[in-house]
C-alpha positions as semicolon CSV with decimal commas, in nm:
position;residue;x (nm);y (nm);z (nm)
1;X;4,500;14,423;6,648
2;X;4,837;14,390;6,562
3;X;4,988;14,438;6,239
4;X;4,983;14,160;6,041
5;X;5,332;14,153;5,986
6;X;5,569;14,006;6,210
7;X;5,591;14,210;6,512
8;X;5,870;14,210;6,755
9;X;5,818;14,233;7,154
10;X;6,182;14,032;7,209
11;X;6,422;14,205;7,013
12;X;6,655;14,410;7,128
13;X;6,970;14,622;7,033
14;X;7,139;14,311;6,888
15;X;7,209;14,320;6,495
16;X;6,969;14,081;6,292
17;X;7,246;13,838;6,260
18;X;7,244;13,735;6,609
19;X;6,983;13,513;6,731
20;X;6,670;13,651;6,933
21;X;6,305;13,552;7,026
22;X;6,020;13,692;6,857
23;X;5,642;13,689;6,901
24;X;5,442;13,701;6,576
25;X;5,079;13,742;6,482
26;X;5,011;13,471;6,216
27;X;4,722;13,542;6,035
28;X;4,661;13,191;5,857
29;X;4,664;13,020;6,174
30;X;4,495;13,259;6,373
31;X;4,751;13,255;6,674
32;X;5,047;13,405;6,836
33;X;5,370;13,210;6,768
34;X;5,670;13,261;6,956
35;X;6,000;13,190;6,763
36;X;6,362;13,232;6,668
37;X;6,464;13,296;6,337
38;X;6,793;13,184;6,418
39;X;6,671;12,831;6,544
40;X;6,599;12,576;6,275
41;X;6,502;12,784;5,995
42;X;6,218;12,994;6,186
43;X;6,059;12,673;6,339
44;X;5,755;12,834;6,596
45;X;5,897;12,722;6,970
46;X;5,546;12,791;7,067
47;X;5,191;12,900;7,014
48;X;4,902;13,051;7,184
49;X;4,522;13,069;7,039
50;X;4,430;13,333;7,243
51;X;4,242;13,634;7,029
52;X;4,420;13,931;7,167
53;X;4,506;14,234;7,075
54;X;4,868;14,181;7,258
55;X;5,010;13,901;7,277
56;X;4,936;13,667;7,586
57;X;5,147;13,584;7,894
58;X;5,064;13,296;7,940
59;X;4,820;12,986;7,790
60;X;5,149;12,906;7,566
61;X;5,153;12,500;7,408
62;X;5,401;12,366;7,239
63;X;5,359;12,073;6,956
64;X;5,618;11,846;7,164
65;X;5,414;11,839;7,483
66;X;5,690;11,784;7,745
67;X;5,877;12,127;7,679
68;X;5,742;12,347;7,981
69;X;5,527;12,609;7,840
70;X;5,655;13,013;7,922
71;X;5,479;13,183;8,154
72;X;5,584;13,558;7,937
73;X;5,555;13,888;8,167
74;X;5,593;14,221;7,940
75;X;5,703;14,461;8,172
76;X;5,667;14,880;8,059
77;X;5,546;14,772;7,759
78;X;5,271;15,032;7,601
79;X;4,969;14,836;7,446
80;X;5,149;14,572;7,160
81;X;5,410;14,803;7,102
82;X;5,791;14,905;7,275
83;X;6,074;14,746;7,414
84;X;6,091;14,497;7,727
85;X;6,341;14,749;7,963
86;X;6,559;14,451;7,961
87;X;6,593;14,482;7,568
88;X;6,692;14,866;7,635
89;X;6,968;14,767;7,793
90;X;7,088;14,502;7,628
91;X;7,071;14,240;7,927
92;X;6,857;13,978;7,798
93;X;6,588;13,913;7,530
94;X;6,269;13,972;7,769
95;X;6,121;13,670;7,767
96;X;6,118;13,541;8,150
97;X;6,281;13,157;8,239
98;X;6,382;13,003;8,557
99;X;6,566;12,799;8,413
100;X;6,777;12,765;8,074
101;X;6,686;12,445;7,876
102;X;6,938;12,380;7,652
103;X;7,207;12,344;7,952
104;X;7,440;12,615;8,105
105;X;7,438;12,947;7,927
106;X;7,601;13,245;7,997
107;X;7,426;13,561;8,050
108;X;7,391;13,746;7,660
109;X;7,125;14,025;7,530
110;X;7,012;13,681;7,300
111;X;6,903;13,469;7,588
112;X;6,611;13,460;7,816
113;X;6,592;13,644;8,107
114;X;6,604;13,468;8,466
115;X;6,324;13,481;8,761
116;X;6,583;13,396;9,061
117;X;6,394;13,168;9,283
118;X;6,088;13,320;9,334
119;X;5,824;13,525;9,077
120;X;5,898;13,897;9,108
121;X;6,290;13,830;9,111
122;X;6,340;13,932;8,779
123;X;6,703;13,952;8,633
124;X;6,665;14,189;8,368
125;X;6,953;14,392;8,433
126;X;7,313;14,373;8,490
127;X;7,258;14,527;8,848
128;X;7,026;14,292;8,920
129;X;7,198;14,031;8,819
130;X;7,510;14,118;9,000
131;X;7,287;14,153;9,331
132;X;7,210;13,803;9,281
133;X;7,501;13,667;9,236
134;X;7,616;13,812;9,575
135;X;7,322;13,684;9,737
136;X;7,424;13,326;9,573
137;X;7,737;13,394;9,751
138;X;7,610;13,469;10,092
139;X;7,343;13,141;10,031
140;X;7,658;12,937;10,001
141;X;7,852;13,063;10,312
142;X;7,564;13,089;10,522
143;X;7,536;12,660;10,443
144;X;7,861;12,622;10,578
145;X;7,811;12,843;10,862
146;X;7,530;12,666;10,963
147;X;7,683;12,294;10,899
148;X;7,954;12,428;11,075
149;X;7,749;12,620;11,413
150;X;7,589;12,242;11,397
151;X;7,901;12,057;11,456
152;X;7,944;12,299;11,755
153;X;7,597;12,241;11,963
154;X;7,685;11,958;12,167
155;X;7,485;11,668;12,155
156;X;7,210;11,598;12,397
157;X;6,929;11,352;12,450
158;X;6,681;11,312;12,186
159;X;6,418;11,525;12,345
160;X;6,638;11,780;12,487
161;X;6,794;11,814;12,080
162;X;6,607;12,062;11,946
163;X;6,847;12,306;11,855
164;X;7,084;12,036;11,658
165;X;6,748;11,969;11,471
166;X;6,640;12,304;11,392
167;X;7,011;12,379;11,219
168;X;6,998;12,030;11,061
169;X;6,642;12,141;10,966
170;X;6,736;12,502;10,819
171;X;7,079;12,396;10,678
172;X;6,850;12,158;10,462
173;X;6,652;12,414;10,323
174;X;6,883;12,613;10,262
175;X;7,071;12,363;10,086
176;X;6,762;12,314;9,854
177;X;6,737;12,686;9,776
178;X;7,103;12,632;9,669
179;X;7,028;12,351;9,411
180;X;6,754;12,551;9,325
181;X;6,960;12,828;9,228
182;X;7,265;12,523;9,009
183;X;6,945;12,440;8,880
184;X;6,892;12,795;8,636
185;X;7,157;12,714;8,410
186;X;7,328;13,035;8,485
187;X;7,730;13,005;8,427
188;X;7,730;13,304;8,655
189;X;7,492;13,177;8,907
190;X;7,674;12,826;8,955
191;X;8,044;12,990;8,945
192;X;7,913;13,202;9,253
193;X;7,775;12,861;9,418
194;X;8,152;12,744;9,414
């Protein structure tokens, strides 16, 4: 188990007066809590049940009900003890989002990490992060390439327009992936969308 006292899996290099996430064994209760200091006096965002000798990844509740629950991935991390490698370098806080709640945030070692569009995308370093903000990029030129290589293909009869529906078909999606990617919260992400 362990230790009773509060233990830290989310905090990284940043002094104690800056805000982070922690994840605490609470004894009373009999749970894992997952909470900011800095955020209403200490108020527990979120709590799991689980008996475990580290805390879960996922199985989190909340008392409000409509706040998604985390899904929490501890990469590197040795048995209930160590750093996330996110932590180490100061990136983000470790705890995995795909999307920022409280509205747009810029990227800080306090805040959550991001999963960019799909699981396995982690952002959890500046590199990384970079990387995906030229691929952002490239998502948003591609659209226009493809709205504009639509306005090119001539127009045909309806069964013979297959390749008008294909790009109108593909320049869709890839519009979606676009809002998709507004849709983290990311200062950084959405100034590369522009």
């Amino acid at each position: 188990r362990v230790p009773k006292e509060a233990t830290s899996l989310a905090q990284g290099a940043a002094s104690a007066a800056e805000s982070e996430t922690q994840i605490r064994w609470d004894a009373n209760y009999k749970r894992w809590e997952l909470f900011s200091p800095d955020y209403r006096n200490g108020s527990v965002l979120y709590f799991n049940d689980a008996d475990s000798e580290v805390p879960p990844t996922g199985g989190w509740e909340t008392y409000a009900g409509a706040i998604p629950a985390p899904q929490i991935r501890y990469v590197g991390i040795p048995a209930g003890r160590g750093e996330h490698p996110a932590e180490a370098a100061g990136f983000c806080n470790g705890v995995m989002t795909d999307m920022h709640m409280l509205g747009f945030t810029w990227a800080g070692p306090t805040d959550p990490c991001l999963v960019f569009l799909f699981p396995g995308l982690e952002l959890t370093d500046a590199a990384k992060f970079a990387a995906a903000a030229v691929g952002t990029v490239a998502a948003g030129v591609f659209a226009e390439f493809l709205v504009s290589a639509r306005r090119r293909v001539p127009r045909a009869r309806r069964l013979h327009d297959v390749p008008r529906l294909l790009l109108y078909a593909l320049t869709r999606a890839v519009g979606y992936l676009i809002m998709l990617i507004s849709m983290t919260y990311s200062v950084e992400l959405f100034l590369a969308l522009l």
